[in-house]
C-alpha positions in Angstrom: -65.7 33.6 29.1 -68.4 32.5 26.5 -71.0 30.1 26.9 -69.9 26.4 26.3 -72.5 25.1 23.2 -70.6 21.8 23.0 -73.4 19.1 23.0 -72.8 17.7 26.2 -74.9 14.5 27.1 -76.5 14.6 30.2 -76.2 10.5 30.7 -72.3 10.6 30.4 -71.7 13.3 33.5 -72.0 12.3 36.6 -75.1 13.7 38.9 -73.3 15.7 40.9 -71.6 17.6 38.5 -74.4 18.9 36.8 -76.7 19.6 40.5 -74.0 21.7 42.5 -73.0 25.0 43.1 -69.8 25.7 40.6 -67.3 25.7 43.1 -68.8 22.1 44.9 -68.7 21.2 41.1 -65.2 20.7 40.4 -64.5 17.1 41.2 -66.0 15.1 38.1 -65.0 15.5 34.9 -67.8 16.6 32.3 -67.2 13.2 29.5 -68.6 14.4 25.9 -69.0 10.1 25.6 -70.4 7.5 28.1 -67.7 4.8 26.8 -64.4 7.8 27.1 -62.2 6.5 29.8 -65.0 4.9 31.7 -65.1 1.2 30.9 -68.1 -0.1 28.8 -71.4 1.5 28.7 -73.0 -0.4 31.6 -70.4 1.1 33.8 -70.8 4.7 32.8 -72.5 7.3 35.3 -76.3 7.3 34.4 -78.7 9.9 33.7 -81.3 10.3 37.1 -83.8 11.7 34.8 -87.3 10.3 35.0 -88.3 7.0 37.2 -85.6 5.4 35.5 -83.6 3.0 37.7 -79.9 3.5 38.8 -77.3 1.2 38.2 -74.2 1.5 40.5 -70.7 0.3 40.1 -68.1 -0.2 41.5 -64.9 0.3 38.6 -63.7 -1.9 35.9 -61.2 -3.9 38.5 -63.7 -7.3 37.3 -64.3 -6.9 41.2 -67.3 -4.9 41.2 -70.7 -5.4 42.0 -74.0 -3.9 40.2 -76.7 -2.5 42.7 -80.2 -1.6 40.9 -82.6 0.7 42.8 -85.9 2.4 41.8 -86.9 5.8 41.1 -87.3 6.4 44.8 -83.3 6.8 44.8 -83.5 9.8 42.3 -86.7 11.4 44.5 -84.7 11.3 47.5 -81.7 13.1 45.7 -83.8 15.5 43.5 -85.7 16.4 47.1 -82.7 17.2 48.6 -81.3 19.2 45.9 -84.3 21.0 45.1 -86.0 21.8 48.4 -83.8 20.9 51.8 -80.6 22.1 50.3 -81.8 25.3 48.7 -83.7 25.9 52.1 -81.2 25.4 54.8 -78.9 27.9 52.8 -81.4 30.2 52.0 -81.5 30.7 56.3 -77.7 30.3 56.1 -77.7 33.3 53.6 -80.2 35.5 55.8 -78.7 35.2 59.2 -75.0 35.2 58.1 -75.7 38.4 56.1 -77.4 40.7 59.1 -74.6 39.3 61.8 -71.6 39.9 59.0 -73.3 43.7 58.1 -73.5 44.5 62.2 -69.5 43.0 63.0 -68.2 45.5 59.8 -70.5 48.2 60.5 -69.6 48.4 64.1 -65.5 47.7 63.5 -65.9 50.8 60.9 -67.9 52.7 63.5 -64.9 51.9 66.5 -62.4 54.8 66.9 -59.5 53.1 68.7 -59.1 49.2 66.7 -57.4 46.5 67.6 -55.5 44.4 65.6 -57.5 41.6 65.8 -60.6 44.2 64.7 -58.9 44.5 61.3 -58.1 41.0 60.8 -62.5 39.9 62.0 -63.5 42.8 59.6 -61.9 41.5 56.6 -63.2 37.8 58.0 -66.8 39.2 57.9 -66.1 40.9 54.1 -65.1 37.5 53.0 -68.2 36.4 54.7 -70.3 38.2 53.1 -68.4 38.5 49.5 -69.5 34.4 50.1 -73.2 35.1 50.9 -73.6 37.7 48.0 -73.3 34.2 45.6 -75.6 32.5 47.4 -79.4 33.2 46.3 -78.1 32.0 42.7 -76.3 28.7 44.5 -79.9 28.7 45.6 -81.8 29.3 42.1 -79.9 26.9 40.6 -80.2 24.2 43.2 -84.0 25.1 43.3 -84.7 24.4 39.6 -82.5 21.3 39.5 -79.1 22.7 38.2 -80.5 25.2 35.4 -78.4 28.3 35.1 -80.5 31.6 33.8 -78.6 34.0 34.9 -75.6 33.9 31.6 -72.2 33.0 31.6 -70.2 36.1 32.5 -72.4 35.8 35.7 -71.2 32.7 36.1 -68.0 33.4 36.0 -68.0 36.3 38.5 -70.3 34.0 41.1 -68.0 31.0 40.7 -64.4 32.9 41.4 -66.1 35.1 44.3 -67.1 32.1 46.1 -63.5 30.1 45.5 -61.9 33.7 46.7 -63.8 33.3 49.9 -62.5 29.9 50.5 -58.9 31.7 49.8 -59.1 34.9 51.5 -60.4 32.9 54.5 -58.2 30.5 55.0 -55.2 33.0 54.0 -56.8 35.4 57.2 -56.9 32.6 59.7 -53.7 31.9 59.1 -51.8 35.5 59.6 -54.2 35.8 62.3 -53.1 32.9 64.0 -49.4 33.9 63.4 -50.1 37.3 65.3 -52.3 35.9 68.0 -48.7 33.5 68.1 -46.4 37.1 68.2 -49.3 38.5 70.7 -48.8 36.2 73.5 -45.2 34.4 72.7 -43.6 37.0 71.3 -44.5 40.3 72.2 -41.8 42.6 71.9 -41.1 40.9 68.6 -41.6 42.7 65.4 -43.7 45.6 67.0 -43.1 47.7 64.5 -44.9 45.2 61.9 -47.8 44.7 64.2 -49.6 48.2 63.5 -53.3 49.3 62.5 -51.8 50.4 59.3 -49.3 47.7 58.4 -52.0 45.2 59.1 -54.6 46.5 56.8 -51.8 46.3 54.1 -51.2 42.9 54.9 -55.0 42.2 55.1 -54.7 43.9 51.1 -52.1 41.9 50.1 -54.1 38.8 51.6 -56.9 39.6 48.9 -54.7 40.3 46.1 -53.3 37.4 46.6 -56.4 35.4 47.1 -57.4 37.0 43.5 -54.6 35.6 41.7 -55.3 32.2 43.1 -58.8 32.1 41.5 -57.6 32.4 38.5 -58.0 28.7 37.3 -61.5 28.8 38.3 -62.4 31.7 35.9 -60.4 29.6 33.5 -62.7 26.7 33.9 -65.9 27.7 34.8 -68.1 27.8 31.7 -72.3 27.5 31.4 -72.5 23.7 29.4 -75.6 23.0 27.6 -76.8 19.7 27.7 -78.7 17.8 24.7 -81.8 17.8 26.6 -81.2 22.2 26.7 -80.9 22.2 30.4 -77.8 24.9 31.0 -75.9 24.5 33.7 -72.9 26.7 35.7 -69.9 24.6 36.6 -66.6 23.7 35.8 -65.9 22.4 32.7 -63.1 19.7 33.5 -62.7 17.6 30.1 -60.0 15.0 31.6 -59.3 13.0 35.3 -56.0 14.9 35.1 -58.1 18.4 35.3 -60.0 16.7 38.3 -57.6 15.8 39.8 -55.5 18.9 39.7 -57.8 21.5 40.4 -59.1 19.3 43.5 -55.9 18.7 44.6 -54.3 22.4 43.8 -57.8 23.5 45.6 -57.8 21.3 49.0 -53.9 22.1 49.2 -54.4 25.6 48.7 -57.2 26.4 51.1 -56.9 23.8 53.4 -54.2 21.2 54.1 -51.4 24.0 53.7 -52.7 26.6 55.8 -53.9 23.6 58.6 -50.3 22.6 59.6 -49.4 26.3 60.1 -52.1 27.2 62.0 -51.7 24.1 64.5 -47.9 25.1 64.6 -48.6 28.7 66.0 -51.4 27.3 68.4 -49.4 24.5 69.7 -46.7 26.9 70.7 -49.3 29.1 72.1 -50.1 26.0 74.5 -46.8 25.3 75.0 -46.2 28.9 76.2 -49.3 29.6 78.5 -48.3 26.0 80.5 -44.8 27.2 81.0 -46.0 30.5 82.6 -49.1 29.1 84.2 -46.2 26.5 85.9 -44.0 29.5 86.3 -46.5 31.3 88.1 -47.8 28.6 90.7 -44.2 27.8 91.6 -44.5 31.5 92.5 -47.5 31.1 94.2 -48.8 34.0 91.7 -49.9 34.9 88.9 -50.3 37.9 86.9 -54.1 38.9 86.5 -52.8 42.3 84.5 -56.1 43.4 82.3 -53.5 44.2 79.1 -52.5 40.2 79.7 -56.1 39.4 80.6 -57.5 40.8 77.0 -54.8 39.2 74.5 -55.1 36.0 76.7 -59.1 36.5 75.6 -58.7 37.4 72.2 -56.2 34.8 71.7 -59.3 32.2 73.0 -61.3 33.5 70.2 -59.0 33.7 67.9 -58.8 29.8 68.5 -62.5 29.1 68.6 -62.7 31.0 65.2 -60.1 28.5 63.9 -62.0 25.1 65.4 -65.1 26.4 63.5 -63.2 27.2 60.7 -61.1 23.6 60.6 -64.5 21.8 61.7 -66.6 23.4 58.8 -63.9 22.9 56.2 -62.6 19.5 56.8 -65.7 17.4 56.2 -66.0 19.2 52.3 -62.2 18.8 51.3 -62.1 14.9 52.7 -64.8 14.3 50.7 -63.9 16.3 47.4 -60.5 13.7 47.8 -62.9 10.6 48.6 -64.8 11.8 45.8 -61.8 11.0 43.1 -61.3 7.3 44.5 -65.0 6.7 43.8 -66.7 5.4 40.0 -70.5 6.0 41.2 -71.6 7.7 44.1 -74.2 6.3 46.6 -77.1 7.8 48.5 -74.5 7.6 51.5 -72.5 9.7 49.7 -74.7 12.3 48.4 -76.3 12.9 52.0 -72.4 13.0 53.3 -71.7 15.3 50.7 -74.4 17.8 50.9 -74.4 17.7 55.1 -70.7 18.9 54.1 -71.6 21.9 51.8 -74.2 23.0 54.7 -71.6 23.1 57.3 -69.4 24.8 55.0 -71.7 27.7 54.6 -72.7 27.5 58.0 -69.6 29.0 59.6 -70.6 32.4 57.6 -73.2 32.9 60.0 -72.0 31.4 62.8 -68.8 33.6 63.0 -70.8 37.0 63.7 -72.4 35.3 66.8 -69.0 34.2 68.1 -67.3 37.1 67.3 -70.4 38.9 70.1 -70.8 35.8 72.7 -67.0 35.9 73.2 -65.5 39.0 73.4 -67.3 41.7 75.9 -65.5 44.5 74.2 -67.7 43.6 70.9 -71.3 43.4 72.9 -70.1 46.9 74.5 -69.7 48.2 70.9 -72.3 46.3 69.6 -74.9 47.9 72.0 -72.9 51.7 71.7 -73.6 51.5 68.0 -77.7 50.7 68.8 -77.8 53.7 71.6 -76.3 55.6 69.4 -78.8 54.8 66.6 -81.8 55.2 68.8 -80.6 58.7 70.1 -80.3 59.7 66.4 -83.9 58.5 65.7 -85.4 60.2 69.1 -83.8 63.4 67.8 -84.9 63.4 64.6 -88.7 62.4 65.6 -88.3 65.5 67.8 -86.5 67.8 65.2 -90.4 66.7 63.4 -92.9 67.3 66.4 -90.7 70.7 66.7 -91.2 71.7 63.2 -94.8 70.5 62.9 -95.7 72.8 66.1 -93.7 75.7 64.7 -95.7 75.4 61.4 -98.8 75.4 63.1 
């Protein structure tokens, strides 16, 4: 994809599109003219360039109202975007990568796997296939949208990131089904549920993922402004483009997957009452450790998905609330931006979970360590040994 030289002006695109990360990026349409499909020239997004004031409107309903502010609206918004946002990633980036390298490293290192180990080891890859993009998310923030780093770059940053969004929300979902097979069903399709048939699935999962990204490959071009400022995003020319890849995005990777995943839980519930009801009229219940350990992987299975739904939802309401809206407000930015935090956060949170809630993790977490240290005591003794011997 080559770079896009068309003379974009920097006072007919909104803000955001020219501020955020490419794939946060695709909700306003980049307008080559202030007065294309946007009313007059008084009602057209303005440049926050400068001490320049802001002028805010509401649409061209005859209905709207005109809000002038002073520069101290763009400081807030440049701050933000410059130094807190850039920031809070930057220890987003850090901690999610070390938690997502120990959860793969010690799922690799395991002998006997688990289902469930397959499906939180491809979790953490998409993880971390997400943080790799990150430090430039961060560059770019940091020096106020410029893009230095040349458009196949761009490219390849942009589509890993929306592949993360797919691949997650594609390995949430499966998982939930077979948490749903696990408990509900479990002498149902056993001889789909094996270590080797899931890693296929898990491969089909990213193929499929890949295929999905394709549009944002499509659209993601570096535009050069007239003031030479080059910027990474998407390059959507029309409100039909913005309003097709947002939808086709929020469907994809959220609102379809959502209902599914609430389907298999809810059964899940539905099930575990019905025994648990079964059992008291009993006056028992069965405390078997296999029923113990899917019942507890099930419960983290479900955490995983609350983070998952929690950390999503806030980003994809607003990308929709974003199309209703002609001019965004400082309300809306800091909405916005707390959004694309929590987004990111659930990288780094997911490692911790994946250790606080299952035992059989801290037991492997800590095997992997000893074994470590014994490897280092060895080979600081192999040394002393040799170092006597020499002398």
């Amino acid at each position: 994809m080559q770079q896009d030289q068309r003379d974009h002006g920097r006072n007919a695109s909104p803000p955001e599109s020219r501020l955020r990360q490419p794939i946060h990026a695709s909700i306003n349409a980049v307008i080559d003219e202030p007065d294309s499909g946007r009313g007059s020239a008084d009602d057209s997004p303005v440049s926050l360039s400068g001490d320049s004031t802001v002028m805010l409107s509401s649409g061209d309903d005859g209905k709207g109202f005109a809000l002038v502010e002073t520069g101290h609206y763009y400081q807030v918004i440049s701050a933000a975007e410059t130094i807190i946002l850039p920031s809070l990633i930057g220890i987003i980036c850090s901690t999610g990568f070390i938690g997502n390298i120990l959860i793969v490293i010690t799922i690799i290192r395991t002998k006997k796997k688990s289902i469930p180990d397959i499906y939180i080891c491809n979790l953490a890859i998409a993880d971390l296939v997400h943080i790799i993009g990150m430090p430039f998310l961060i560059h770019q923030w940091a020096r106020g949208g410029e893009w230095v780093f040349g458009s196949p770059l761009c490219n390849i940053i942009t589509s890993l990131d929306t592949c993360n969004q797919f691949a997650c929300s594609a390995i949430m979902t499966v998982m939930s089904l077979d948490r749903y097979l696990a408990l509900v069903q479990p002498f149902r399709l056993t001889h789909l549920r094996t270590i080797s048939k899931t890693i296929r699935v898990n491969l089909c999962l990213w193929i499929a993922s890949l295929i999905l990204v394709f549009p944002a490959w499509v659209y993601t071009k570096v535009i050069k402004f007239k003031d030479g400022l080059e910027s990474c995003a998407f390059d959507l020319t029309s409100p039909d483009h913005v309003l097709w890849y947002t939808l086709y995005l929020t469907k994809t990777t959220f609102f379809f997957p959502l209902p599914l995943i609430f389907i298999c839980y809810i059964l899940i519930l539905c099930y575990t009452w019905e025994m648990y009801q079964q059992n008291k009229k009993a006056g028992c219940y069965n405390t078997g450790i296999p029923r113990q350990r899917v019942m507890r992987l099930t419960k983290m299975v479900l955490v995983l998905v609350g983070v998952f739904v929690v950390s999503a939802a806030p980003y994809h309401v607003i990308q929709l609330v974003n199309l209703r809206i002609s001019q965004p407000t400082l309300a809306f930015y800091v909405s916005y931006y707390s959004a694309i935090c929590l987004s990111y956060a659930s990288s780094s949170i997911n490692p911790f979970l994946y250790i606080l809630l299952s035992g059989n993790f801290q037991k492997r977490l800590s095997q992997c360590t000893s074994i470590k240290v014994k490897m280092t005591e060895r080979e600081v003794n192999n040394i002393e040994n040799t170092m006597k011997s020499s002398f």
